[in-house]
N, CA, C and O atoms as a GROMACS GRO file, in nm:
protein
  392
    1UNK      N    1   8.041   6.032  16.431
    1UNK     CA    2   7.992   6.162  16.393
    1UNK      C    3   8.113   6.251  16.363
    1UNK      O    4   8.210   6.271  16.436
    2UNK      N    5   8.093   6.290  16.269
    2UNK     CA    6   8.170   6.388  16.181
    2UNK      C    7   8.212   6.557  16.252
    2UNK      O    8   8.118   6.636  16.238
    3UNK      N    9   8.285   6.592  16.293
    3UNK     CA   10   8.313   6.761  16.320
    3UNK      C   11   8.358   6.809  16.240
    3UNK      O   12   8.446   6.753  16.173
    4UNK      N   13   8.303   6.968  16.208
    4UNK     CA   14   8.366   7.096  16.131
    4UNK      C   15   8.360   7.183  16.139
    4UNK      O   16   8.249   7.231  16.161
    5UNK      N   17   8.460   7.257  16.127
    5UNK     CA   18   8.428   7.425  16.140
    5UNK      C   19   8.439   7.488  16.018
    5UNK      O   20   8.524   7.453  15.936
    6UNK      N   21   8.331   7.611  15.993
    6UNK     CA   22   8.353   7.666  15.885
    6UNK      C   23   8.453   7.806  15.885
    6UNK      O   24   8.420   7.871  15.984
    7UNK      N   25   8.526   7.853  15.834
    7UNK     CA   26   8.590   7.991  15.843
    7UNK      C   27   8.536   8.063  15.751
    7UNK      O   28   8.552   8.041  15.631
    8UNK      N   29   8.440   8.195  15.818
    8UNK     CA   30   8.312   8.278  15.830
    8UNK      C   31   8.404   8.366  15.770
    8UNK      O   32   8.344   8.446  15.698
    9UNK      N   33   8.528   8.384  15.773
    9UNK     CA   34   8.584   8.564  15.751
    9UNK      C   35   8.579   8.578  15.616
    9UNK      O   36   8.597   8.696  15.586
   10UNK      N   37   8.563   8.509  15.524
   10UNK     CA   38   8.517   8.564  15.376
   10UNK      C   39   8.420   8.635  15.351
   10UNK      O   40   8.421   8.741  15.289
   11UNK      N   41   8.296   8.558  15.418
   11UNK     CA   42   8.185   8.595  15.412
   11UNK      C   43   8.141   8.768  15.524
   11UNK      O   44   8.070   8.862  15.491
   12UNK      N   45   8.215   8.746  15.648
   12UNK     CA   46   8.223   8.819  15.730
   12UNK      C   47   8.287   8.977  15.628
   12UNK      O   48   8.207   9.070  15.616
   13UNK      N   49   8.388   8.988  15.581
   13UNK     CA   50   8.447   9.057  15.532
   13UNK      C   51   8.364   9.095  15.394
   13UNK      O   52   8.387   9.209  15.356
   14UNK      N   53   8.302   9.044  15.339
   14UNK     CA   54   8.203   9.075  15.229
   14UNK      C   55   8.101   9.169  15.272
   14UNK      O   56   8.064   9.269  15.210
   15UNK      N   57   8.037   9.106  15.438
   15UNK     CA   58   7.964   9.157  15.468
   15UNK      C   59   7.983   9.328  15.490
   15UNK      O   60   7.917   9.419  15.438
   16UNK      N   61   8.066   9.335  15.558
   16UNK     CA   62   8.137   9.487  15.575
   16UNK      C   63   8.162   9.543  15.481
   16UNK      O   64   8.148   9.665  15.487
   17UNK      N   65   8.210   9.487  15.356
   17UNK     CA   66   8.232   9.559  15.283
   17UNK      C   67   8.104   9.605  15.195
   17UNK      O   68   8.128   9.699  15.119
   18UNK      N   69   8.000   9.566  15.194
   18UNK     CA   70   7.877   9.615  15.139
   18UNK      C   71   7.790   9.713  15.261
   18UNK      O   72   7.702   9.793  15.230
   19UNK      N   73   7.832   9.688  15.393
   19UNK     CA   74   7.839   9.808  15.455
   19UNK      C   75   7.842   9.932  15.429
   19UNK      O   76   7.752  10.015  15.443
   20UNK      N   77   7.969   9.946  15.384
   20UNK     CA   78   8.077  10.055  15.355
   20UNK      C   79   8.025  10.090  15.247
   20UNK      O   80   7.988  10.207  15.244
   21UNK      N   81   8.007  10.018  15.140
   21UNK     CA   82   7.942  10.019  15.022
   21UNK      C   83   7.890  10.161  14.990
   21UNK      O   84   7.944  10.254  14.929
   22UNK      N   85   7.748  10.148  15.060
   22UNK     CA   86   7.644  10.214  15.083
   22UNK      C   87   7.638  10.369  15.078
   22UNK      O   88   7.556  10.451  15.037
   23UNK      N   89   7.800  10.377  15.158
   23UNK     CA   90   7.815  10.543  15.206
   23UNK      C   91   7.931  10.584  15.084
   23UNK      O   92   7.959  10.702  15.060
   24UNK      N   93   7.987  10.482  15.019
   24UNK     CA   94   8.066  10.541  14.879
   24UNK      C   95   7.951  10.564  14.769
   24UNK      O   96   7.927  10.665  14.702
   25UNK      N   97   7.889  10.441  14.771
   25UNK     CA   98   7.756  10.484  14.644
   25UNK      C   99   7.692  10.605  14.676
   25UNK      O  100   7.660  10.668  14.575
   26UNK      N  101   7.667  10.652  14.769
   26UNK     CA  102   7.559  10.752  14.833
   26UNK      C  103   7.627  10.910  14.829
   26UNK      O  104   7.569  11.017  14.812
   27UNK      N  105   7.801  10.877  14.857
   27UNK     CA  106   7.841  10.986  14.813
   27UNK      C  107   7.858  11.035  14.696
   27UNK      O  108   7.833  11.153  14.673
   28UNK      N  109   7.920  10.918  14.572
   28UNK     CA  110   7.950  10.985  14.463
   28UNK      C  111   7.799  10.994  14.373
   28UNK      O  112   7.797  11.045  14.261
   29UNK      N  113   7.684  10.941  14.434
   29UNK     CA  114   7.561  10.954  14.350
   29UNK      C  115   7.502  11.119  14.383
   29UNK      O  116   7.440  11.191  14.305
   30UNK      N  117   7.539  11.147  14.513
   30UNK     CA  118   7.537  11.316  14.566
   30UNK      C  119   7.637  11.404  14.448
   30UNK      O  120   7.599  11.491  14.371
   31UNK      N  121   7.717  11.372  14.457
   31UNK     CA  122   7.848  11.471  14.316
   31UNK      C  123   7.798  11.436  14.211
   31UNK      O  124   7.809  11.526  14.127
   32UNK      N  125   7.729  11.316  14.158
   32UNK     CA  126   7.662  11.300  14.052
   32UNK      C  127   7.504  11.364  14.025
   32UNK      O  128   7.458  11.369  13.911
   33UNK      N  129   7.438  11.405  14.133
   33UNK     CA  130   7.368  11.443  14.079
   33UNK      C  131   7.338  11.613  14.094
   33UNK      O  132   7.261  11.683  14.027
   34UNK      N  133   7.424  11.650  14.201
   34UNK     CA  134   7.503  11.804  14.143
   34UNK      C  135   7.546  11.823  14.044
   34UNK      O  136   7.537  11.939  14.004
   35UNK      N  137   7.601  11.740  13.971
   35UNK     CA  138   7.689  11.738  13.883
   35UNK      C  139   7.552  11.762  13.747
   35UNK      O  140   7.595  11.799  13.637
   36UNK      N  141   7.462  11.750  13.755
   36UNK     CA  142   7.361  11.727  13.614
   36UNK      C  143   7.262  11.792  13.706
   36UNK      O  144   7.156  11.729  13.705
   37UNK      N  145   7.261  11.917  13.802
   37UNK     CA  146   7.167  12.002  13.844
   37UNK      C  147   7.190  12.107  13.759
   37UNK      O  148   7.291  12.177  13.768
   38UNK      N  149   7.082  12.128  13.656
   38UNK     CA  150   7.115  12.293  13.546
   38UNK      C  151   7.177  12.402  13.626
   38UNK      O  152   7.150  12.415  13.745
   39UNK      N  153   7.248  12.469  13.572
   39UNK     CA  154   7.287  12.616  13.619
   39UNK      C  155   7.262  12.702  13.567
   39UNK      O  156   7.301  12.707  13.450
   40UNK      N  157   7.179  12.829  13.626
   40UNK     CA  158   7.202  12.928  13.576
   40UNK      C  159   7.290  13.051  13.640
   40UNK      O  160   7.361  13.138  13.591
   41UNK      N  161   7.254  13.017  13.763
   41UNK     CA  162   7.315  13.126  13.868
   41UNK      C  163   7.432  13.061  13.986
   41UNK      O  164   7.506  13.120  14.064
   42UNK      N  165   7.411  12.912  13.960
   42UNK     CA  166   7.430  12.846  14.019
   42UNK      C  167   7.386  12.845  14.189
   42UNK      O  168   7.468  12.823  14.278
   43UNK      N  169   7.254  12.869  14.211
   43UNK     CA  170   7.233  12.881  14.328
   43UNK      C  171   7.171  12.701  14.383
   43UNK      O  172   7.200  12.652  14.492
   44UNK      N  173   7.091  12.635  14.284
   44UNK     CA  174   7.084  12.526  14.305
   44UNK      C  175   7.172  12.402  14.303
   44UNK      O  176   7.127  12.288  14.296
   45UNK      N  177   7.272  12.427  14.309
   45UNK     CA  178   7.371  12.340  14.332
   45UNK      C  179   7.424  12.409  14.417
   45UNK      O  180   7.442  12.330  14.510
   46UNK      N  181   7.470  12.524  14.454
   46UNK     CA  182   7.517  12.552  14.606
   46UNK      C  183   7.410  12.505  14.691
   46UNK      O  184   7.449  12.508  14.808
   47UNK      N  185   7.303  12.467  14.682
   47UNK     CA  186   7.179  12.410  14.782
   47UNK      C  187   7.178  12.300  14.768
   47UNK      O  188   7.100  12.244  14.846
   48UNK      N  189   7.237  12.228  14.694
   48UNK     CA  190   7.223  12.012  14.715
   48UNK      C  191   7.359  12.030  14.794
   48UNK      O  192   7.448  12.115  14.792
   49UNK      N  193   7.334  11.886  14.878
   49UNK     CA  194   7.434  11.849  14.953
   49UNK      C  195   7.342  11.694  14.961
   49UNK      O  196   7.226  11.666  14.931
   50UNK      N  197   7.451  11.618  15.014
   50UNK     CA  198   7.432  11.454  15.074
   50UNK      C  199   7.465  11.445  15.197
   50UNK      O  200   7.576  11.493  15.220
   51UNK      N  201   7.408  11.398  15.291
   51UNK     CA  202   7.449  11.366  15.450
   51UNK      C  203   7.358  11.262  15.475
   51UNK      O  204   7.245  11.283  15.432
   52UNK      N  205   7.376  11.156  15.532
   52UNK     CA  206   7.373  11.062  15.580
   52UNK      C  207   7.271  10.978  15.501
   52UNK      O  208   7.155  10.946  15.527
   53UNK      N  209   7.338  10.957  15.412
   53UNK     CA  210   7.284  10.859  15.297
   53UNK      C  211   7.124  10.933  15.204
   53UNK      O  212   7.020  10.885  15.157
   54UNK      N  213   7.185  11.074  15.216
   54UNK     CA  214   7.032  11.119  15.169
   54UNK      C  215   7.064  11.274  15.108
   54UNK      O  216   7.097  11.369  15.179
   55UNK      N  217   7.041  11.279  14.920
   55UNK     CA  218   7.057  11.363  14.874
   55UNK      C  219   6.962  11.462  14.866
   55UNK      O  220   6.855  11.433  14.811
   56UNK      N  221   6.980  11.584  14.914
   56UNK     CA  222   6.848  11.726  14.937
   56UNK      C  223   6.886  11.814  14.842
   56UNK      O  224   7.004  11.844  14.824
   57UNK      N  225   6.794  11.860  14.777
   57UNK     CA  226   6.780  11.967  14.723
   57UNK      C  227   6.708  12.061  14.794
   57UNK      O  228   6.586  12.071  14.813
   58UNK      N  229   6.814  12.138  14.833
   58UNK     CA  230   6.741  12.311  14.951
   58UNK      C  231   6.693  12.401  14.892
   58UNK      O  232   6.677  12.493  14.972
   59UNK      N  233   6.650  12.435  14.767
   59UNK     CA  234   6.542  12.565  14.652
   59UNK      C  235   6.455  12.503  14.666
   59UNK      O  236   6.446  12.383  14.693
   60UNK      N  237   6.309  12.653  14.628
   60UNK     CA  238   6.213  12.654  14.638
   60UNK      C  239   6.172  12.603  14.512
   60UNK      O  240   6.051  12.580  14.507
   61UNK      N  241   6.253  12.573  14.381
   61UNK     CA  242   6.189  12.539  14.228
   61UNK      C  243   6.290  12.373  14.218
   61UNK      O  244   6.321  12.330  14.107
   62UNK      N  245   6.329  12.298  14.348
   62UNK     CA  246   6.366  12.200  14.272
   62UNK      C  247   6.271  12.094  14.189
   62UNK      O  248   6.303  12.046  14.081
   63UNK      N  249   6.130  12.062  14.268
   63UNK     CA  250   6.075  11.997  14.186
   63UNK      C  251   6.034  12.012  14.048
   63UNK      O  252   6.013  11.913  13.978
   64UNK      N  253   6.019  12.134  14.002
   64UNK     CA  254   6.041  12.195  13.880
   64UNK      C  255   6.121  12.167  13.802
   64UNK      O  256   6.080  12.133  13.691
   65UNK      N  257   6.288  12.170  13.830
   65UNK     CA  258   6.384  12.148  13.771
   65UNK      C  259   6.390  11.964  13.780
   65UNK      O  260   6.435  11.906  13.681
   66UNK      N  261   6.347  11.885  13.894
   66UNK     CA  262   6.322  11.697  13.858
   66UNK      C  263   6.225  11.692  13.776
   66UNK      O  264   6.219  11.580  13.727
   67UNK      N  265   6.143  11.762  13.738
   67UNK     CA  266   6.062  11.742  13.669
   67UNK      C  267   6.042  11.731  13.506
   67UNK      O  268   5.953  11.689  13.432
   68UNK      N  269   6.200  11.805  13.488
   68UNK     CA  270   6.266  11.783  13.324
   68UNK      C  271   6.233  11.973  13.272
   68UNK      O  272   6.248  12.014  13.156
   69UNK      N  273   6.187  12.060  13.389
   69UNK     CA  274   6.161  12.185  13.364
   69UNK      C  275   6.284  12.242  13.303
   69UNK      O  276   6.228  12.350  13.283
   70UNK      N  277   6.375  12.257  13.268
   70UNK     CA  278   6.525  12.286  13.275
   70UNK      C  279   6.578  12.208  13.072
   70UNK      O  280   6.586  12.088  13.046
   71UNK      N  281   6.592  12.277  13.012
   71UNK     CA  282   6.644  12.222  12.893
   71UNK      C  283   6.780  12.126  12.930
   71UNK      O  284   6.793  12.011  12.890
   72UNK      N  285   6.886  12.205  13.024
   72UNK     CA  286   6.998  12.114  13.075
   72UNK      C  287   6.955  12.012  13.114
   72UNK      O  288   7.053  11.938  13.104
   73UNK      N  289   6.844  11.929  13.168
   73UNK     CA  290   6.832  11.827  13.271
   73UNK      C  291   6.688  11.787  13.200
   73UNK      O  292   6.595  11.774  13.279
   74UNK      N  293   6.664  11.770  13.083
   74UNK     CA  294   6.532  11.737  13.030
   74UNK      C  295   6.389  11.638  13.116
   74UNK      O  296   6.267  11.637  13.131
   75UNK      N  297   6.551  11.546  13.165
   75UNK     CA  298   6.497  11.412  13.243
   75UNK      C  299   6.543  11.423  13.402
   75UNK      O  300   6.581  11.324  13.464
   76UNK      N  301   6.534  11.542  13.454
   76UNK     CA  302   6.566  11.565  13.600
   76UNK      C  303   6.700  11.504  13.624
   76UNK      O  304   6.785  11.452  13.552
   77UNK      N  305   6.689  11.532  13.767
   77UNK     CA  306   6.811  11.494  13.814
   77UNK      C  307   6.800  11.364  13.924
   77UNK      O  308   6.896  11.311  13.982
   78UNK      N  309   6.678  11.333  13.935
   78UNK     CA  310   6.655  11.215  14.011
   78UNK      C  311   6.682  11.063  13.964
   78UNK      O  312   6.766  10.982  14.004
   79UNK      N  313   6.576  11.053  13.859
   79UNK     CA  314   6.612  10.943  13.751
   79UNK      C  315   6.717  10.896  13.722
   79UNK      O  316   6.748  10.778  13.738
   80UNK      N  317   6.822  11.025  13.650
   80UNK     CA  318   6.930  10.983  13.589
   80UNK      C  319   7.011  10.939  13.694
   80UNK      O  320   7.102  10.860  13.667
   81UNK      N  321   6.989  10.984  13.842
   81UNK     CA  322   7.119  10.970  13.958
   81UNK      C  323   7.073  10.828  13.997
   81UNK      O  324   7.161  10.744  14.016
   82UNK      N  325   6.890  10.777  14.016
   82UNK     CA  326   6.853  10.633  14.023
   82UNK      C  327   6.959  10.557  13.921
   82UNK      O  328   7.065  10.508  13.959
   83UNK      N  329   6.922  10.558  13.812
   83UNK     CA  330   7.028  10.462  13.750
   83UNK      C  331   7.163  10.462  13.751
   83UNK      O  332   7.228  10.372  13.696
   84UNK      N  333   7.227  10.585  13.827
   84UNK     CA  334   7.405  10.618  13.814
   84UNK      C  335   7.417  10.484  13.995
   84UNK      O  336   7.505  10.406  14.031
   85UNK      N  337   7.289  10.519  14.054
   85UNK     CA  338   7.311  10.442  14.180
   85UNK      C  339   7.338  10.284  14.153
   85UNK      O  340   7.446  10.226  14.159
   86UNK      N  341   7.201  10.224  14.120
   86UNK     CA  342   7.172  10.093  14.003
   86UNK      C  343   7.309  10.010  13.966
   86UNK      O  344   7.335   9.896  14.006
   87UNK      N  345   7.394  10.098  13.876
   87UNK     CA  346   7.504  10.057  13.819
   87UNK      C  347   7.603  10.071  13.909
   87UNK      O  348   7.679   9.974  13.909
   88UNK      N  349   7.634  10.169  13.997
   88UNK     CA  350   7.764  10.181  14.097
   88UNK      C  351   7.734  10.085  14.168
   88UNK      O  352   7.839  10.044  14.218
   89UNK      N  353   7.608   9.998  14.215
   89UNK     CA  354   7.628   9.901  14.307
   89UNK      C  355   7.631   9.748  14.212
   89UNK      O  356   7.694   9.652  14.256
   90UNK      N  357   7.583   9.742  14.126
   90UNK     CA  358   7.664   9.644  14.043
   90UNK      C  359   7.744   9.631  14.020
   90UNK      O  360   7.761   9.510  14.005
   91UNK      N  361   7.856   9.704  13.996
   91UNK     CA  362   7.992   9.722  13.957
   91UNK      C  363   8.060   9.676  14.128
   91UNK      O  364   8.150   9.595  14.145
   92UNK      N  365   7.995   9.745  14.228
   92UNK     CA  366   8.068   9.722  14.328
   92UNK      C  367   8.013   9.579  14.379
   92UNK      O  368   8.095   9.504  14.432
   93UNK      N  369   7.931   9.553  14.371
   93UNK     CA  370   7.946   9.394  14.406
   93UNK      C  371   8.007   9.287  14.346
   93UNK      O  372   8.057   9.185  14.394
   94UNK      N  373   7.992   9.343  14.195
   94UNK     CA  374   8.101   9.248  14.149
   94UNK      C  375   8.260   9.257  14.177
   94UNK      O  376   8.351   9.182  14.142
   95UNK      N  377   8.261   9.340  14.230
   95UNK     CA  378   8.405   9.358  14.290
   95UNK      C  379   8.411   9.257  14.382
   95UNK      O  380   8.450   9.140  14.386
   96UNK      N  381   8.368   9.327  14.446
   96UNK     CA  382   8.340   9.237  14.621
   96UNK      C  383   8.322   9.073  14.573
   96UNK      O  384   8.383   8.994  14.645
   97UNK      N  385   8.268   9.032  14.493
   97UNK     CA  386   8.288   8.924  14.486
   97UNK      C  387   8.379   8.837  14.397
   97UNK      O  388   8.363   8.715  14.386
   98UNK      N  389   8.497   8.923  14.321
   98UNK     CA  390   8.627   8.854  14.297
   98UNK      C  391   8.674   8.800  14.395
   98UNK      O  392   8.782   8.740  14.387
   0.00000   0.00000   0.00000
């Protein structure tokens, strides 16, 4: 009978790193989707923030403005930040897995 050991730390280290992942996608999809919140007064973007993996909009008219209400943001700001997410974690897994 045959013995082997496998060495896990590739895989181990992949793992963590899609960990980590999570809270880089989550941040720059937060600046991204401030980033394409209309302005007029800029009071709704002083009211988004991201904390703990979860982007809020704090005004009383944001669903209005996701809703494509806003000529700046035709197609809200939800959608477009779904697909900015979509692609940042494709890109980052293919990293992770060079």
């Amino acid at each position: 009978m045959a013995r082997f050991t496998v060495n896990d730390s590739e895989v181990r280290a992949m793992f963590k790193q899609l960990e980590e992942m999570q809270f880089e996608v989550m941040t720059d999809a937060g600046r991204y989707f401030k980033k394409i919140t209309p302005v007029d007064k800029g009071y709704a973007r002083s009211r988004t923030d991201t904390k703990h993996l979860k982007i809020s909009a704090k005004y009383p008219y944001a669903g209005r403005l996701d809703d494509g209400w806003s000529r700046q943001a035709p197609q809200g700001m939800s959608a477009p930040t779904e697909k900015y997410i979509d692609k940042a974690i494709t890109e980052e897994i293919r990293r992770i897995n060079r």
